[in-house]
C-alpha positions in Angstrom: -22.1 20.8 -49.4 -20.1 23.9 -50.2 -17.7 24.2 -53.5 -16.5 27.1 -55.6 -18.0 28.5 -58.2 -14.4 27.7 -59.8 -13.7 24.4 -58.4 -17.3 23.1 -59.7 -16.4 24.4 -63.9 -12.7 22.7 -62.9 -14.2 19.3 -62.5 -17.0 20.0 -65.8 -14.3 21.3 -67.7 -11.7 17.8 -66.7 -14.8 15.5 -67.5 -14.1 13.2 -70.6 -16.3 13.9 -73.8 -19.6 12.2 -73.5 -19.6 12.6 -69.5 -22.3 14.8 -69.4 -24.3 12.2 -71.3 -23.9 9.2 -68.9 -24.0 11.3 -65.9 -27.6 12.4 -67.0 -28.7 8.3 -68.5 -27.1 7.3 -65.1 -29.2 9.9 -63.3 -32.7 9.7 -64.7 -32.2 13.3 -65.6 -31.7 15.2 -68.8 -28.4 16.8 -69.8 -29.4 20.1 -69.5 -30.2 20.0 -66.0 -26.7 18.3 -65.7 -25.2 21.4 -67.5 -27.2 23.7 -65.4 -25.7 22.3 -62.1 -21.9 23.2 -63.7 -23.2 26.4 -63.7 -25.1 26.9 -67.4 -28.1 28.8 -67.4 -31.1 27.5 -69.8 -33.6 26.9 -66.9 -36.3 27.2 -69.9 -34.7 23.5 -71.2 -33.8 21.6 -68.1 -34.3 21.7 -64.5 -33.0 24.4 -61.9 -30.5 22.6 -59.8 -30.6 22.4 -55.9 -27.9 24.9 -55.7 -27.4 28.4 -53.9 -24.2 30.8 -55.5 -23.9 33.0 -52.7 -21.2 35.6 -54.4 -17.5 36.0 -53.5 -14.0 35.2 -54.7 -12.9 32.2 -57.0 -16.7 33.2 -58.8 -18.5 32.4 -55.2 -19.3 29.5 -52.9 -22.0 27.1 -54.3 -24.1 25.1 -51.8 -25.1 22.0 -53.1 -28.3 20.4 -51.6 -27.9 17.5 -53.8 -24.3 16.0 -54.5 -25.4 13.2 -57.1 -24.3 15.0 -60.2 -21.0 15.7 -58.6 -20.4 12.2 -57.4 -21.2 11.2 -60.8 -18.5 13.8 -62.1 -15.6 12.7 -59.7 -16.4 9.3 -60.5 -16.3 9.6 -63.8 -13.0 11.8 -63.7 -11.5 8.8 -61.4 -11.8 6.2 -63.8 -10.6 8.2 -66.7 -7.9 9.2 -64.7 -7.0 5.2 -63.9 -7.3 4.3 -67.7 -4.8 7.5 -68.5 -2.2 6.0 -66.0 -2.4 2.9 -67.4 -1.9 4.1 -71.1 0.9 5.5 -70.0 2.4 2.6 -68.2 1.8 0.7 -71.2 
């Protein structure tokens, strides 16, 4: 799967505090490897993610191999989404 460099920091940046968290209990994996797929670089601490930047505008296209940790991530931001809506129908 191809995303911007952009549009992948867009969704990290929209994720709920503690997201990063569950995404790497939910996962098996630990949250540095989560943070290194949103584009951090501490490779020393957690794993390298299957991605490739290959450069260009909007910071460059990412290609994902695997789409897990993103799935996770829109999940995540569609539930938190729902429970905003209903706050404010409340």
């Amino acid at each position: 799967m191809n995303i911007t460099f952009e549009e992948l920091r867009a969704i990290k940046h929209k994720l709920p505090t503690g997201s990063i968290s569950r995404i790497a209990t939910e996962l098996n994996l630990s949250e540095q490897t989560v943070r290194n797929y949103f584009g951090a670089n501490k490779f020393g601490e957690g794993e390298i993610a299957d991605k490739h930047i290959q450069p260009g505008p909007h910071g460059g296209i990412v290609h994902l191999e695997d789409t897990s940790i993103l799935e996770a991530a829109r999940r995540i931001l569609a539930e938190f989404e729902k429970s905003e809506l209903q706050k404010e129908e409340s």
